[in-house]
N, CA, C and O atoms as a GROMACS GRO file, in nm:
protein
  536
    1UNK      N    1   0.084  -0.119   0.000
    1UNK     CA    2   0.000   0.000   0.000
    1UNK      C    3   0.088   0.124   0.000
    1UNK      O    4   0.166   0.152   0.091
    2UNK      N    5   0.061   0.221  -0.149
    2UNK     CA    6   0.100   0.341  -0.089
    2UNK      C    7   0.087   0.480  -0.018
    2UNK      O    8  -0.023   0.527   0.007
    3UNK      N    9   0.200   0.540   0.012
    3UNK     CA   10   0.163   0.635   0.099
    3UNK      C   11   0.084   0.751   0.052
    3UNK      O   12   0.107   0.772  -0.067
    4UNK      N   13  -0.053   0.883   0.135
    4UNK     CA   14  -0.101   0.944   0.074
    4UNK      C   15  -0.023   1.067   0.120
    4UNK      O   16   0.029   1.070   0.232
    5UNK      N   17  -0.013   1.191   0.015
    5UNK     CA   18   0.062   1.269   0.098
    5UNK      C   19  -0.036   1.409   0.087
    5UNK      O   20  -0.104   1.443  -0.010
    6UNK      N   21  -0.019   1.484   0.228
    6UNK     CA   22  -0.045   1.588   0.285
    6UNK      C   23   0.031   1.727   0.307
    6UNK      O   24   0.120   1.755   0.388
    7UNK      N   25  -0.010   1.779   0.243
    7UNK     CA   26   0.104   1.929   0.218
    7UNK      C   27  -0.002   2.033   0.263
    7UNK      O   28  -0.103   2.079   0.210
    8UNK      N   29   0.080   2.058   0.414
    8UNK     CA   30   0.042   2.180   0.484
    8UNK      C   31   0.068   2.310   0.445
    8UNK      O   32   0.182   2.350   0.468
    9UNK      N   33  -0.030   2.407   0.378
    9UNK     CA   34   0.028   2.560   0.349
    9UNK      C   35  -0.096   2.624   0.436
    9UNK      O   36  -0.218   2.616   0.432
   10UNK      N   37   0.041   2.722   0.550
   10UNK     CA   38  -0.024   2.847   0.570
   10UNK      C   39  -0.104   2.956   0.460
   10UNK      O   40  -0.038   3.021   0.378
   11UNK      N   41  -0.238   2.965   0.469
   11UNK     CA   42  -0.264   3.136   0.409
   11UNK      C   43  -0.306   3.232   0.533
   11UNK      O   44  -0.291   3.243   0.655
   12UNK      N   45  -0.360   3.287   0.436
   12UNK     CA   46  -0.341   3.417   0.488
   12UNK      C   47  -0.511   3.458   0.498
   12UNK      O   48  -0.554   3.481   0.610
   13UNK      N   49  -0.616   3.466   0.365
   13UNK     CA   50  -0.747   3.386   0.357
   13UNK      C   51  -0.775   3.281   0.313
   13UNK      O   52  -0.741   3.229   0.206
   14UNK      N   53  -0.870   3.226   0.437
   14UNK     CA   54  -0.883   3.107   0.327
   14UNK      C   55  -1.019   3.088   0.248
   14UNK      O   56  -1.020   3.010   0.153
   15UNK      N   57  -1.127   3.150   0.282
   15UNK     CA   58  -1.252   3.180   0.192
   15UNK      C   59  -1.185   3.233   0.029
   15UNK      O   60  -1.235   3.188  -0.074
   16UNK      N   61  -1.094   3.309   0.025
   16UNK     CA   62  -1.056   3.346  -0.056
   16UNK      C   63  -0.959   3.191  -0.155
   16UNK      O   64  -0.978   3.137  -0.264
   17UNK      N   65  -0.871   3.175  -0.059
   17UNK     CA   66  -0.785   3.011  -0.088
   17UNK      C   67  -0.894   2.942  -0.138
   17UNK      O   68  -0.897   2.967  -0.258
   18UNK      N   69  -0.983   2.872  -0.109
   18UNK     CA   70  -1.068   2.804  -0.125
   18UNK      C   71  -1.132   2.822  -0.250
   18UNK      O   72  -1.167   2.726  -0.318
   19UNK      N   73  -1.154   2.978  -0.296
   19UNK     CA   74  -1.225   3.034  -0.406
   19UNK      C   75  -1.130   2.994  -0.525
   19UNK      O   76  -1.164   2.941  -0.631
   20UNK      N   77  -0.995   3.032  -0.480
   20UNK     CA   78  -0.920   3.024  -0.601
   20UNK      C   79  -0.868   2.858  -0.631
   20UNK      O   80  -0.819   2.840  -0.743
   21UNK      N   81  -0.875   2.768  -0.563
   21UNK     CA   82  -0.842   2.635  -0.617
   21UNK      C   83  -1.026   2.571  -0.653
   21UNK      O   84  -1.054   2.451  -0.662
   22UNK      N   85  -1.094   2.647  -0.664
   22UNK     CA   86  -1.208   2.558  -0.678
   22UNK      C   87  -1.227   2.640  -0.816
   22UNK      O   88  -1.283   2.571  -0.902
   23UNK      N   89  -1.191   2.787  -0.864
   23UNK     CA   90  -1.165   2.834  -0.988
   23UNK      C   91  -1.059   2.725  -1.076
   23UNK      O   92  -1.087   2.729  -1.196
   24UNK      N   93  -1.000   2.676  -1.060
   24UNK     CA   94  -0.910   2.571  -1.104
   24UNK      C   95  -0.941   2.458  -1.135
   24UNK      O   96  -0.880   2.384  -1.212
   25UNK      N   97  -1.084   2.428  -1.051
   25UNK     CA   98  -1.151   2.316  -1.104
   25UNK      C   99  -1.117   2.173  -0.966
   25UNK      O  100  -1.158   2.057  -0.975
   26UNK      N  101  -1.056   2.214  -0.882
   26UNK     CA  102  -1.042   2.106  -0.719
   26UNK      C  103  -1.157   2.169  -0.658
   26UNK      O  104  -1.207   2.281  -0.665
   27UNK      N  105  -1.189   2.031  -0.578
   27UNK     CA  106  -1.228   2.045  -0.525
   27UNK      C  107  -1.176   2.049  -0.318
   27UNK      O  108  -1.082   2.108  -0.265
   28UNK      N  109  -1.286   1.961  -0.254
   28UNK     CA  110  -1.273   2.002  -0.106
   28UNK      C  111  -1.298   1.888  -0.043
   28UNK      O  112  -1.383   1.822  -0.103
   29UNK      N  113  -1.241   1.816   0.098
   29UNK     CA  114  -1.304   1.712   0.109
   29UNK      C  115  -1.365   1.807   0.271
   29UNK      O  116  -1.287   1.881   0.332
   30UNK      N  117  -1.509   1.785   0.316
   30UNK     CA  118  -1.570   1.902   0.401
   30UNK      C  119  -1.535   1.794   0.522
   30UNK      O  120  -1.551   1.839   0.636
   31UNK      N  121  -1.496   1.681   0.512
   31UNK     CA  122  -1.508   1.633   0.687
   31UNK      C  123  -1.398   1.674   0.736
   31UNK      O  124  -1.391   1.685   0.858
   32UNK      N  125  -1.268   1.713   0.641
   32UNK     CA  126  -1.166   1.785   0.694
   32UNK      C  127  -1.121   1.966   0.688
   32UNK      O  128  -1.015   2.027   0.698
   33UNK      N  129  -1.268   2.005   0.667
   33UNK     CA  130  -1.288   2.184   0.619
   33UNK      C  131  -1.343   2.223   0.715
   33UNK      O  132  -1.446   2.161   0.739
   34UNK      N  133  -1.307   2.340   0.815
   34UNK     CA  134  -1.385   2.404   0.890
   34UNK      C  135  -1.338   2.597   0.865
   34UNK      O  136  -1.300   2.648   0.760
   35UNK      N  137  -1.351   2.647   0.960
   35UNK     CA  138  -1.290   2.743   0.987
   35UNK      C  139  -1.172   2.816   0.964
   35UNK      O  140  -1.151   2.922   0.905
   36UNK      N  141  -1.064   2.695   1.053
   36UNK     CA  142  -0.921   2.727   1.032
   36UNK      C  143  -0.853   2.648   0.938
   36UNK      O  144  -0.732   2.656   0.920
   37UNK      N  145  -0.942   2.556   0.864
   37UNK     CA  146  -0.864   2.457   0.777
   37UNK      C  147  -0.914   2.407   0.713
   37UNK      O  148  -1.008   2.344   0.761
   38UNK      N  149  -0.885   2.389   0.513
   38UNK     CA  150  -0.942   2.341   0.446
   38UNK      C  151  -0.868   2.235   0.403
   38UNK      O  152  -0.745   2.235   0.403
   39UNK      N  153  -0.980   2.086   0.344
   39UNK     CA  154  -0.863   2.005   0.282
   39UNK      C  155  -0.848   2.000   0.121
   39UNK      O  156  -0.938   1.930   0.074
   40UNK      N  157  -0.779   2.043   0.043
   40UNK     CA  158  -0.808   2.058  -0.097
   40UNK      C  159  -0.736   1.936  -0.162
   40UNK      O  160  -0.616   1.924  -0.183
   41UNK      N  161  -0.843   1.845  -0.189
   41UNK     CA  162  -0.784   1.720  -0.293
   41UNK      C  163  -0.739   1.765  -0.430
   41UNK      O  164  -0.798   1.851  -0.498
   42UNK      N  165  -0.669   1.723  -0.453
   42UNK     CA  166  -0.592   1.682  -0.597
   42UNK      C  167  -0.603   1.555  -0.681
   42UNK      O  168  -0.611   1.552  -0.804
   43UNK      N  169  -0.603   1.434  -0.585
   43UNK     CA  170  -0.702   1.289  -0.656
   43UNK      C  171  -0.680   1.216  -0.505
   43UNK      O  172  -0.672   1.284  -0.403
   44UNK      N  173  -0.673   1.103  -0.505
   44UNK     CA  174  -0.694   0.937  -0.433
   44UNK      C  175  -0.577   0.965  -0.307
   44UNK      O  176  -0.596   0.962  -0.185
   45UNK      N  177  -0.465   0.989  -0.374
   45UNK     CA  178  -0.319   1.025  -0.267
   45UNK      C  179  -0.302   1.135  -0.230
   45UNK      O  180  -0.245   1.143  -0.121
   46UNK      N  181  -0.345   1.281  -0.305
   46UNK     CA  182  -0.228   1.348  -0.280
   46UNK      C  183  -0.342   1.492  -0.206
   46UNK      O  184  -0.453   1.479  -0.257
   47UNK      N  185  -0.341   1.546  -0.161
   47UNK     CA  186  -0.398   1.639  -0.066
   47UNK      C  187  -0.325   1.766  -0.045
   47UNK      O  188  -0.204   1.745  -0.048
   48UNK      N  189  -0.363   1.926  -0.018
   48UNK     CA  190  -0.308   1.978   0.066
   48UNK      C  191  -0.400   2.066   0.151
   48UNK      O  192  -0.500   2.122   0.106
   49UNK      N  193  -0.345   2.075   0.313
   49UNK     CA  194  -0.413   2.132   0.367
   49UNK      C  195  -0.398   2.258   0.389
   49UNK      O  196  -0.292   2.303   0.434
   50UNK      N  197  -0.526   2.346   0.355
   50UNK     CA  198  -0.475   2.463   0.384
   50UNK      C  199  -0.522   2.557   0.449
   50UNK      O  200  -0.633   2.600   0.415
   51UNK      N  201  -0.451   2.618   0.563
   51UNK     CA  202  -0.447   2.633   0.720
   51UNK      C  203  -0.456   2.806   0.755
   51UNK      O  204  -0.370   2.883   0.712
   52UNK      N  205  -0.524   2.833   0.804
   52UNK     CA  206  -0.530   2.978   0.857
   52UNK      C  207  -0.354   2.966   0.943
   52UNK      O  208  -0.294   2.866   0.984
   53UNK      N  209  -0.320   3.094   0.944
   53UNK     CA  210  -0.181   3.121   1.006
   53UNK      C  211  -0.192   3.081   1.106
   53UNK      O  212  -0.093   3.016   1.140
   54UNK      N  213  -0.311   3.090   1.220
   54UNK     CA  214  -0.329   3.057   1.359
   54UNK      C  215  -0.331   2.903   1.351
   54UNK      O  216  -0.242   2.855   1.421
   55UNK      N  217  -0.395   2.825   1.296
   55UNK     CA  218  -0.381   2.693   1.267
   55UNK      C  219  -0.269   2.627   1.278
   55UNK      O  220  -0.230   2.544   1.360
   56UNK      N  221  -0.186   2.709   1.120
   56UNK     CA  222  -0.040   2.655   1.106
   56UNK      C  223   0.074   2.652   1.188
   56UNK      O  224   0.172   2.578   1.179
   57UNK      N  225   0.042   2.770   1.293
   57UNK     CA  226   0.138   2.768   1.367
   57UNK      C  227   0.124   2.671   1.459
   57UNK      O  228   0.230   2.613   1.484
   58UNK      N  229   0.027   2.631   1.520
   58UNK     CA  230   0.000   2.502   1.623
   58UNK      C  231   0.097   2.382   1.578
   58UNK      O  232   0.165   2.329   1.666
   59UNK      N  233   0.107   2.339   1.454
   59UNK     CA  234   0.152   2.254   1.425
   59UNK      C  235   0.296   2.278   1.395
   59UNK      O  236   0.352   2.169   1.386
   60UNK      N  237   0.383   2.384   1.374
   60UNK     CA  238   0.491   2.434   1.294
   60UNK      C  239   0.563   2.484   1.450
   60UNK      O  240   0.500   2.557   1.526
   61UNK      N  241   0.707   2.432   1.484
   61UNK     CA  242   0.791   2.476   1.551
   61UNK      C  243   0.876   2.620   1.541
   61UNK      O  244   0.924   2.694   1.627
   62UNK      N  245   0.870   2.626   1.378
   62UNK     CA  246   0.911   2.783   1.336
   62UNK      C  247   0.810   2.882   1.260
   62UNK      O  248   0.736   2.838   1.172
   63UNK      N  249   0.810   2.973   1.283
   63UNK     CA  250   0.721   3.109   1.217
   63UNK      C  251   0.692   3.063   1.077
   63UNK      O  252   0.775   3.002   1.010
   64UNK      N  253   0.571   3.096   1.035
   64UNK     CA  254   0.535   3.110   0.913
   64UNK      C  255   0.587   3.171   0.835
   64UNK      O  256   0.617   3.288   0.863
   65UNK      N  257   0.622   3.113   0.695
   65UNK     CA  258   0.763   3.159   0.617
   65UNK      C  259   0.682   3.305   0.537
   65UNK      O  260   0.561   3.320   0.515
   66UNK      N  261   0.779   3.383   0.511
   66UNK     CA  262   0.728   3.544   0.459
   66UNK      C  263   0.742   3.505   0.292
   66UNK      O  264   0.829   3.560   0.224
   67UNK      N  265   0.647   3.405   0.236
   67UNK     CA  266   0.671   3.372   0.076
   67UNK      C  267   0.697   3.528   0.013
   67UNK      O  268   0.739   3.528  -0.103
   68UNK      N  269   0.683   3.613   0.053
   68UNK     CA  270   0.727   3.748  -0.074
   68UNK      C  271   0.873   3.729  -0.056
   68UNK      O  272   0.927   3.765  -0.160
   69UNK      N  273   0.952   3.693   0.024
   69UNK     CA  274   1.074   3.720   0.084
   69UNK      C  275   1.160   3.543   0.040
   69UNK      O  276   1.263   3.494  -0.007
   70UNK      N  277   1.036   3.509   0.095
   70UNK     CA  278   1.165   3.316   0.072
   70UNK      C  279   1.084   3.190   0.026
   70UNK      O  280   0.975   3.170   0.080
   71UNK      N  281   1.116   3.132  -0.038
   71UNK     CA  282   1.066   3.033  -0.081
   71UNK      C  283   1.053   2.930   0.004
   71UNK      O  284   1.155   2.885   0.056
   72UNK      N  285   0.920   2.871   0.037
   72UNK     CA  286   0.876   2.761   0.117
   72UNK      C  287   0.896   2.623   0.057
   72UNK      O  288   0.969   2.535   0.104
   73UNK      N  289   0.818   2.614  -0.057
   73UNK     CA  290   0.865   2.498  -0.092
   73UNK      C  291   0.794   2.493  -0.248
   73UNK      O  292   0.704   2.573  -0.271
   74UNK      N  293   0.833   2.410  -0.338
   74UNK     CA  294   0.783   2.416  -0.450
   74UNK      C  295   0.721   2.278  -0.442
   74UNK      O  296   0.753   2.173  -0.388
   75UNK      N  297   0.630   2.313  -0.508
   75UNK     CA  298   0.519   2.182  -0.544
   75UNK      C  299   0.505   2.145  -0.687
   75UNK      O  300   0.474   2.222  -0.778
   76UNK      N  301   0.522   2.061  -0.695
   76UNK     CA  302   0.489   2.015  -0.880
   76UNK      C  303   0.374   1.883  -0.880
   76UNK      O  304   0.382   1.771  -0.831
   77UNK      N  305   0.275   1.946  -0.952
   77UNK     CA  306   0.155   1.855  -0.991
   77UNK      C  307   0.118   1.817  -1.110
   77UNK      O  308   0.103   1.901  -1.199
   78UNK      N  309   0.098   1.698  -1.129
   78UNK     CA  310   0.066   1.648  -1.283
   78UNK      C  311  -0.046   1.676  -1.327
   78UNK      O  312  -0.142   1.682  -1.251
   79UNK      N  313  -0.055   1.694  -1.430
   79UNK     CA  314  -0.167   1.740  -1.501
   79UNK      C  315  -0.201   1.659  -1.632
   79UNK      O  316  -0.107   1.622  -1.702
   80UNK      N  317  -0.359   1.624  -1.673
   80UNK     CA  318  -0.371   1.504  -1.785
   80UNK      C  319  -0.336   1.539  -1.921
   80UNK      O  320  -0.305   1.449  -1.999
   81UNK      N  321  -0.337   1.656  -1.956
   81UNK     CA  322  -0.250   1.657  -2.071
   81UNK      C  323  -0.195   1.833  -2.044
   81UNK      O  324  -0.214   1.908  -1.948
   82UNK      N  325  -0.102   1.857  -2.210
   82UNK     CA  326  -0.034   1.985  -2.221
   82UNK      C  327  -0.179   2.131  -2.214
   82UNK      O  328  -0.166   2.250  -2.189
   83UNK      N  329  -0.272   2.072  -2.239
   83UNK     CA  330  -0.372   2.126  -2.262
   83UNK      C  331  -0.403   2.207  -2.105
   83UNK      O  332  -0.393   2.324  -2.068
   84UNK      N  333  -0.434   2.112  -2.057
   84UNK     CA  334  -0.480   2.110  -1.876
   84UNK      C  335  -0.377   2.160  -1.810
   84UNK      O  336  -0.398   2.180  -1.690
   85UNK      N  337  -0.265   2.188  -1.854
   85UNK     CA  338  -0.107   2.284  -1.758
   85UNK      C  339  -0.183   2.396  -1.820
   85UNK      O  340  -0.200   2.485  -1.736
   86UNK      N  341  -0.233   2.422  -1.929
   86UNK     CA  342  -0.201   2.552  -2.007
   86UNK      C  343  -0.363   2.627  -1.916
   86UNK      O  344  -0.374   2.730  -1.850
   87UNK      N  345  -0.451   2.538  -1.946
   87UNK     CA  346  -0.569   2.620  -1.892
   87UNK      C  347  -0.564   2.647  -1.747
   87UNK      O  348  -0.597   2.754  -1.696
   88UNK      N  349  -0.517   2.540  -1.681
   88UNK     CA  350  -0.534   2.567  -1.531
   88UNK      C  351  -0.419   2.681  -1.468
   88UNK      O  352  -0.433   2.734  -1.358
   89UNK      N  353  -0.302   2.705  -1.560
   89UNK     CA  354  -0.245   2.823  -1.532
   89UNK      C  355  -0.327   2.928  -1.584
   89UNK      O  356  -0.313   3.033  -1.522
   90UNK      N  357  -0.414   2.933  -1.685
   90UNK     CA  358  -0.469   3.060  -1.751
   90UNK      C  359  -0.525   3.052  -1.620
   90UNK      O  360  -0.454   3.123  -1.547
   91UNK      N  361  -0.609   3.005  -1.560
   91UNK     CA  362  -0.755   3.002  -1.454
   91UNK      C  363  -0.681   3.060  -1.324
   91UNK      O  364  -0.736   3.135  -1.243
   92UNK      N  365  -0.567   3.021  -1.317
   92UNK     CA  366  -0.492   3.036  -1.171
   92UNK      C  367  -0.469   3.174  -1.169
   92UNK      O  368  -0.501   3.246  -1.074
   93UNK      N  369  -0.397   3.227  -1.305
   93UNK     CA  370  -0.307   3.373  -1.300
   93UNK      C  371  -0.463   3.464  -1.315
   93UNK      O  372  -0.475   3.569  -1.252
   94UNK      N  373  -0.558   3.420  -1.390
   94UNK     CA  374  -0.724   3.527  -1.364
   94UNK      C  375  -0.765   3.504  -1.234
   94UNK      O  376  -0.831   3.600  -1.194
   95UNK      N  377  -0.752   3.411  -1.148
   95UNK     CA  378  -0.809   3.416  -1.051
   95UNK      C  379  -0.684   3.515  -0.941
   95UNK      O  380  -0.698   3.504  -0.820
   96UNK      N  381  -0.596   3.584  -0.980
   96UNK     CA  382  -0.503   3.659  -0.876
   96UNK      C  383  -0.320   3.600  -0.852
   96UNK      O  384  -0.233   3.657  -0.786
   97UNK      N  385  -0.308   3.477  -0.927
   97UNK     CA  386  -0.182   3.419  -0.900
   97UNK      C  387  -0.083   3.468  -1.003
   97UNK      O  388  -0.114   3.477  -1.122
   98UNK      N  389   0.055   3.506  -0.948
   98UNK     CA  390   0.132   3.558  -1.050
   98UNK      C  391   0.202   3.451  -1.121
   98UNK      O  392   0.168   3.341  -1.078
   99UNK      N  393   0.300   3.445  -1.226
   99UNK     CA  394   0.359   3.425  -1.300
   99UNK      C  395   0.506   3.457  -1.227
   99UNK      O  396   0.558   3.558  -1.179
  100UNK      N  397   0.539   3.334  -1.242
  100UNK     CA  398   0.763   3.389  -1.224
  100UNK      C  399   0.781   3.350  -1.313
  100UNK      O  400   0.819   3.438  -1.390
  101UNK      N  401   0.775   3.218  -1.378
  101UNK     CA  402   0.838   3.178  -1.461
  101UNK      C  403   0.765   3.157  -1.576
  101UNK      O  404   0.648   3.121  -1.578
  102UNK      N  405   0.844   3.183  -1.689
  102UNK     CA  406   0.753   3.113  -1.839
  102UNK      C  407   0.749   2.966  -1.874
  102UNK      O  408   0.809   2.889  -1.799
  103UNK      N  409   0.694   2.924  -1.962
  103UNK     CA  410   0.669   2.820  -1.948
  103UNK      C  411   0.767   2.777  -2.018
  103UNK      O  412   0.847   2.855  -2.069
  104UNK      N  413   0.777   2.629  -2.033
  104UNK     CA  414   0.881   2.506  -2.052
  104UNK      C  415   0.861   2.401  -2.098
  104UNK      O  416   0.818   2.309  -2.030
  105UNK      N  417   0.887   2.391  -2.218
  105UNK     CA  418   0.827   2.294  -2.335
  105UNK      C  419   1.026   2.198  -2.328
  105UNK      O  420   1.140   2.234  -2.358
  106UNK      N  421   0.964   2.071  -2.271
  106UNK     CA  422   1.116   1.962  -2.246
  106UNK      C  423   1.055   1.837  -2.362
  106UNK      O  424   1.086   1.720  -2.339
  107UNK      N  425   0.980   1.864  -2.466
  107UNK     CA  426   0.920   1.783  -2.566
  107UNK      C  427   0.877   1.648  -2.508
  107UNK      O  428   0.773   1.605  -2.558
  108UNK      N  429   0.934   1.575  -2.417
  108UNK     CA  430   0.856   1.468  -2.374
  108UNK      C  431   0.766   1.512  -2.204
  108UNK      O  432   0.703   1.431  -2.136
  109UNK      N  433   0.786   1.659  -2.172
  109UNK     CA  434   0.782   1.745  -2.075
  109UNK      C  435   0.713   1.885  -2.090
  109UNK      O  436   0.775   1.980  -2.137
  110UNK      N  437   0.574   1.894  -2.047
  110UNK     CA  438   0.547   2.079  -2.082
  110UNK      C  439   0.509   2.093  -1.932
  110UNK      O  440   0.444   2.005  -1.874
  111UNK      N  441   0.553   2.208  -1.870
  111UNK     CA  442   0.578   2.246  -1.724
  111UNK      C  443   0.545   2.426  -1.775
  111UNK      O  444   0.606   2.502  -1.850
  112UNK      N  445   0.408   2.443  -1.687
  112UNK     CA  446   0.442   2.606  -1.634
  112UNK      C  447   0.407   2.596  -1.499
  112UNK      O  448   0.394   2.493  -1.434
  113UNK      N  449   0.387   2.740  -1.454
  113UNK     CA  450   0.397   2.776  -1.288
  113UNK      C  451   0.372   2.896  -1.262
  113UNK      O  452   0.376   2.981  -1.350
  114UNK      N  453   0.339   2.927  -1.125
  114UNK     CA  454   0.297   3.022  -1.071
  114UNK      C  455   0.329   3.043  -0.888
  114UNK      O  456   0.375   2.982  -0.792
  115UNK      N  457   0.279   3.150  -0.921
  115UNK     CA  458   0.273   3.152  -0.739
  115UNK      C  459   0.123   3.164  -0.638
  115UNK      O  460   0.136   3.274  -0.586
  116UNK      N  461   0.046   3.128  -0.607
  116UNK     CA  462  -0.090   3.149  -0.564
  116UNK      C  463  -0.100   3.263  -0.509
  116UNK      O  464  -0.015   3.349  -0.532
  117UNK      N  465  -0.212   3.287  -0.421
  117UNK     CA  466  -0.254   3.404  -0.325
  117UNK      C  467  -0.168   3.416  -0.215
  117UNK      O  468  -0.191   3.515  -0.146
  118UNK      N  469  -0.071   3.342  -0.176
  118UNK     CA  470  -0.024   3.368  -0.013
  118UNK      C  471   0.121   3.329  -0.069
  118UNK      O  472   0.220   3.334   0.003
  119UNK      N  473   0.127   3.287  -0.216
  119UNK     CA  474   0.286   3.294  -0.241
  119UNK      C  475   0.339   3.176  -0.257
  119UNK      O  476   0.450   3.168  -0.309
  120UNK      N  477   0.240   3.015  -0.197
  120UNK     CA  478   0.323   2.917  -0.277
  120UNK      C  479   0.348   2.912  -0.385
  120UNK      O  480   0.271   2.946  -0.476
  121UNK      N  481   0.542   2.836  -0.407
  121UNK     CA  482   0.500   2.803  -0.597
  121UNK      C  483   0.445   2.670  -0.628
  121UNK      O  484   0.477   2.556  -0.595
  122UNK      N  485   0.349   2.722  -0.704
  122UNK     CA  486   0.331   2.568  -0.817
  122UNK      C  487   0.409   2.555  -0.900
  122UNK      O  488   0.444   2.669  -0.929
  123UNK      N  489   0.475   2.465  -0.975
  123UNK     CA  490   0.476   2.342  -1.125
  123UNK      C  491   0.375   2.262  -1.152
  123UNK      O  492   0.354   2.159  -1.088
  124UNK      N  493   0.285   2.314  -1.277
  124UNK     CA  494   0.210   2.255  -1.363
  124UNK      C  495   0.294   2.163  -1.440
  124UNK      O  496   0.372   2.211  -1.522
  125UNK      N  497   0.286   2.012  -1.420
  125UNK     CA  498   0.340   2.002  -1.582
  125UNK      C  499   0.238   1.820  -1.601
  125UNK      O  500   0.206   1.728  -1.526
  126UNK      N  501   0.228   1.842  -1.698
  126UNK     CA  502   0.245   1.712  -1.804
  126UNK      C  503   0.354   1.647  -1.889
  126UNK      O  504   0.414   1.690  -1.987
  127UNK      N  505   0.364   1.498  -1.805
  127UNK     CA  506   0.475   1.411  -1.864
  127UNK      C  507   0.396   1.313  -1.986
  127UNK      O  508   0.282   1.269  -1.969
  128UNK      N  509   0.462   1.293  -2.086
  128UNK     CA  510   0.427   1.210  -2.195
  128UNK      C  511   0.570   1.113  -2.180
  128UNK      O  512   0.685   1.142  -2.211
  129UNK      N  513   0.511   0.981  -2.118
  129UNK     CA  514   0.659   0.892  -2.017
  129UNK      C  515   0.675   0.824  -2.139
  129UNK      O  516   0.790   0.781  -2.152
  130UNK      N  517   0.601   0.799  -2.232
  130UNK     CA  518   0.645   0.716  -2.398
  130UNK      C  519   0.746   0.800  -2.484
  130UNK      O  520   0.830   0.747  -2.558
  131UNK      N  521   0.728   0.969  -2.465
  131UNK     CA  522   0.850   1.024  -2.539
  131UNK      C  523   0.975   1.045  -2.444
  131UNK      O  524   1.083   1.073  -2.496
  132UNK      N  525   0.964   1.033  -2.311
  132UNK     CA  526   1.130   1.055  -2.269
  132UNK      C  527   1.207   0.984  -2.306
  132UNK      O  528   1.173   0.868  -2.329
  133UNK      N  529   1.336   1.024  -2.327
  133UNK     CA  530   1.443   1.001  -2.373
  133UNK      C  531   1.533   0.848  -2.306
  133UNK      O  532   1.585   0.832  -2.196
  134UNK      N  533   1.524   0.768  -2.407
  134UNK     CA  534   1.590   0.626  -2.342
  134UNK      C  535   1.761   0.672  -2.307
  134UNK      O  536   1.838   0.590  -2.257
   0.00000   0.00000   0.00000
């Protein structure tokens, strides 16, 4: 059996958080959504929770990281085709998320990205595992 994984991000709102990954097309699972904490699925494994600052800190030994200032952590999520990187970044950057980087066409590899509302980065990408390189 494998493992499911859980990726804790502080925001800052989360009515707002919530608005903008459900513009994206995720949804929520509500037995783990209240107040201070939403759970936003991605599929079967992979989850992240995302935590009012007061929340996050309960659980976090050090201060909530200042994303304008430092990078927390980068996340990269697969997406079902080149199509679905391209729209769900269009949907992300209209719904308020910036752009750092341009996008990245690795021909058996298309990857773009962003930064959300409170500053995590994403990696969008779609792998086509029949064209990588033997």
């Amino acid at each position: 059996m494998g493992s499911k994984i859980f990726v804790n991000l502080a925001v800052k709102d989360l009515p707002r958080s919530i608005a903008f990954w459900k513009s994206l097309g995720y949804g929520f699972n509500a037995q783990f959504t209240d107040d201070t904490a939403a759970c936003l699925v991605f599929g079967d494994d992979a989850y992240a929770m995302l935590l009012t600052h007061a929340k996050f800190k309960e659980f976090s030994p050090n201060p909530v990281c200042d994303t304008a200032r430092n990078t927390e952590v980068l996340v990269a999520l697969s997406c079902e085709s080149k199509a679905d990187v391209m729209e769900k970044t269009k949907k992300a950057l209209a719904a308020g998320a910036h752009r750092y980087s341009e996008p990245k066409d690795f021909g058996f590899m298309y990857q773009d990205s962003f930064q959300d509302l409170d500053g995590h980065v994403w990696e969008l990408f779609y792998m086509d595992e029949a064209a990588i390189p033997k």
